[in-house]
C-alpha positions, 0 to 999 in steps of 0.5 A: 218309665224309661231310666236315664242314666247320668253322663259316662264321667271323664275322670274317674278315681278307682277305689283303694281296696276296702275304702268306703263310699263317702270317702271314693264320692269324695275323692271323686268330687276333688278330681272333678273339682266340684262339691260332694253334692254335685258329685252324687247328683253326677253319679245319678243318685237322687239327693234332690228331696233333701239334703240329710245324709241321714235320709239316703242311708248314704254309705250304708246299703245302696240300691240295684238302680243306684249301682246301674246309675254308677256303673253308667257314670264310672264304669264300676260294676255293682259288686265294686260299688256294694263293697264300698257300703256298710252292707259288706259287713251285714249278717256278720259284724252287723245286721243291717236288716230293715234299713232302706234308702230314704227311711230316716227312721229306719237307719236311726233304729240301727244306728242306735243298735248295731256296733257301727258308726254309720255317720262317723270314722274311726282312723289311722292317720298313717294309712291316711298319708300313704293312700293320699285320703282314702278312709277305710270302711271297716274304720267304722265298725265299733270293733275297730281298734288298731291298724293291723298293718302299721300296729298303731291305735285308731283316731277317735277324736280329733285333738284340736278340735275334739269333734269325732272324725267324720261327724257333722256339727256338734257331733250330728252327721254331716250334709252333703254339701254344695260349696265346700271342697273336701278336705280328705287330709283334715279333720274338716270339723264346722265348729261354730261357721268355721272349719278345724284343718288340722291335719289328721296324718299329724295326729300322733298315736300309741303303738300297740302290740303284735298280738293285738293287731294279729287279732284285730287282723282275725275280726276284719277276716271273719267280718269279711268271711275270709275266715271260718268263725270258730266257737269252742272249735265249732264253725258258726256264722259270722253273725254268732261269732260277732253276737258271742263278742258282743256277749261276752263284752257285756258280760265284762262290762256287768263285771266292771269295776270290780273285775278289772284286776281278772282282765288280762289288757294294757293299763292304759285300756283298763283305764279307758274302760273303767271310765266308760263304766263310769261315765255311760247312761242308759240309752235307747238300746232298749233292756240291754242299755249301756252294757250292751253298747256300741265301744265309743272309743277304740281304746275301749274297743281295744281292751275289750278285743284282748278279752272276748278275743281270749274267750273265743279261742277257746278250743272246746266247751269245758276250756270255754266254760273256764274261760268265762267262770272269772268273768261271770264271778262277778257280773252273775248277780247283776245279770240277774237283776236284768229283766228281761234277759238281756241276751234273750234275742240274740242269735248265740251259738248253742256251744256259747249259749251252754257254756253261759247258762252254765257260768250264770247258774242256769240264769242266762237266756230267761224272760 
């Protein structure tokens, strides 16, 4: 079979550094002048056997054939194009193993399971104004917290209209559509026919300190392996350094209300995560449920980056093992009364796993 490759584009916008493919498609379509979907269909992706974004893991991972088929119509070359997608962060701050263009079912089964939002878009509406709408890929990660360079705290939910940025309707992913324009400065939500334009670089948000942004400055370094990761001062992979977050971020939240008072975070976090303590359900994570849940806003992701990011410092076993006693003071029961053992199959460094199955009393890591 002969590949065809789509028409060399005449106007092609080059990508900022780090923005994610939906939001380069969709500068792309602007320049042009035309729809999202008429822009994909330009840069030779097949779209035509439906139009949920869902089925095409659109953004998330991409195929060799779909970067030969950009690299025709734009000139971008295959690394460009695959540091657009989600896949940049796979085996660090996500395992995106098993999904595949075109299988729904596939990337509902780790949406479901991995800290990301694969359909939706945390935000710093400063960043937004000074790149003229470029979103950034690492606002999806749900580790997502502040802007680093602007120390301000990201936009979940937009205030007019109260949708989560970037969703479709009622919170579902949006199509790919074959008339409206994109509206890259807006929050473009569709809320019953009509469409919210509120402007999301007037959205107002609270500054946060230099430490935080320091550390959410070091997680998008280890997400993008620029950084060695470092448990206990001993190099792990990124994907045990993101499993040892997640570790210790559930061991907060089997803890919650009740250490509140241990965790060293602004008020304004305390509170956030008390709330989500109280409001979330079990889902369909399986044995892990909501402790083990993806932070649904980046006021929560925020409280819980200044305690696992404390834990995760710790410079040898001994200081580690400290480091999690008062945390593990109060979530040791309820760890207990989880089974199977909710960290059962997660990939933990030995240096962490020890230092668990120590604060645990020896209940850590059993089926």
């Amino acid at each position: 079979m002969v590949t065809v490759w789509p028409r060399r584009l005449a106007l092609v916008v080059a990508p900022v550094y780090g923005e994610s493919f939906v939001s380069w498609v969709d500068r792309m379509a602007l320049r042009n002048g035309c729809p999202p979907w008429a822009m994909v269909e330009a840069l030779g992706l097949d779209v035509r056997a439906s139009s949920d974004v869902r089925s095409l893991a659109y953004g998330v991972v991409t195929t060799p054939e779909a970067c030969g088929a950009i690299e025709a119509a734009t000139g971008l070359s295959s690394e460009v194009v695959r540091g657009m997608h989600l896949e940049m962060f796979d085996r660090s701050a996500v395992d995106l193993a098993g999904v595949r263009v075109g299988d729904k079912e596939s990337v509902r089964r780790a949406e479901t399971r991995e800290w990301v939002q694969f359909f939706g878009s945390r935000a710093c509406p400063k960043c937004l104004a000074a790149s003229d709408g470029a979103w950034l890929g690492w606002w999806k990660l749900s580790w997502a917290a502040v802007c680093p360079a602007h120390r301000v705290l990201l936009v979940d939910l937009c205030p007019r209209c109260r949708v989560h940025l970037r969703r479709g309707p009622a919170g579902q992913p949006g199509r790919l559509s074959r008339s409206r324009m994109p509206a890259p400065l807006r929050c473009g939500a569709l809320l019953g026919g009509a469409v919210c334009d509120q402007p999301i670089p007037q959205i107002c948000t609270g500054a946060v300190s230099t430490k935080l942004a320091d550390q959410q400055r070091l997680v998008l370094e280890v997400a993008t392996r620029r950084r060695p990761a470092l448990i206990a001062g001993q190099v792990v992979s990124a994907g045990q350094w993101f499993a040892t977050l997640r570790a210790t971020a559930m061991l907060v939240r089997l803890g919650m209300p009740e250490v509140l008072p241990l965790l060293n975070v602004p008020p304004d976090s305390q509170g956030a995560l008390a709330t989500e303590a109280a409001k979330q359900r079990w889902n369909r994570a399986g044995p892990v449920g909501r402790f083990g849940m993806a932070p649904r806003t980046a006021l929560v992701a925020a409280g819980l980056l200044a305690v696992v990011l404390e834990v995760a410092a710790a410079e040898g076993e001994p200081e580690l093992v400290a480091r999690l006693m008062p945390l593990a003071a109060v979530a040791r029961l309820r760890w207990k009364e989880r089974r199977p053992d909710l960290l059962k199959q997660v990939d933990l460094p030995p240096a962490f796993a020890a230092a668990l199955d120590a604060v645990l009393g020896g209940q850590a890591r059993r089926g």
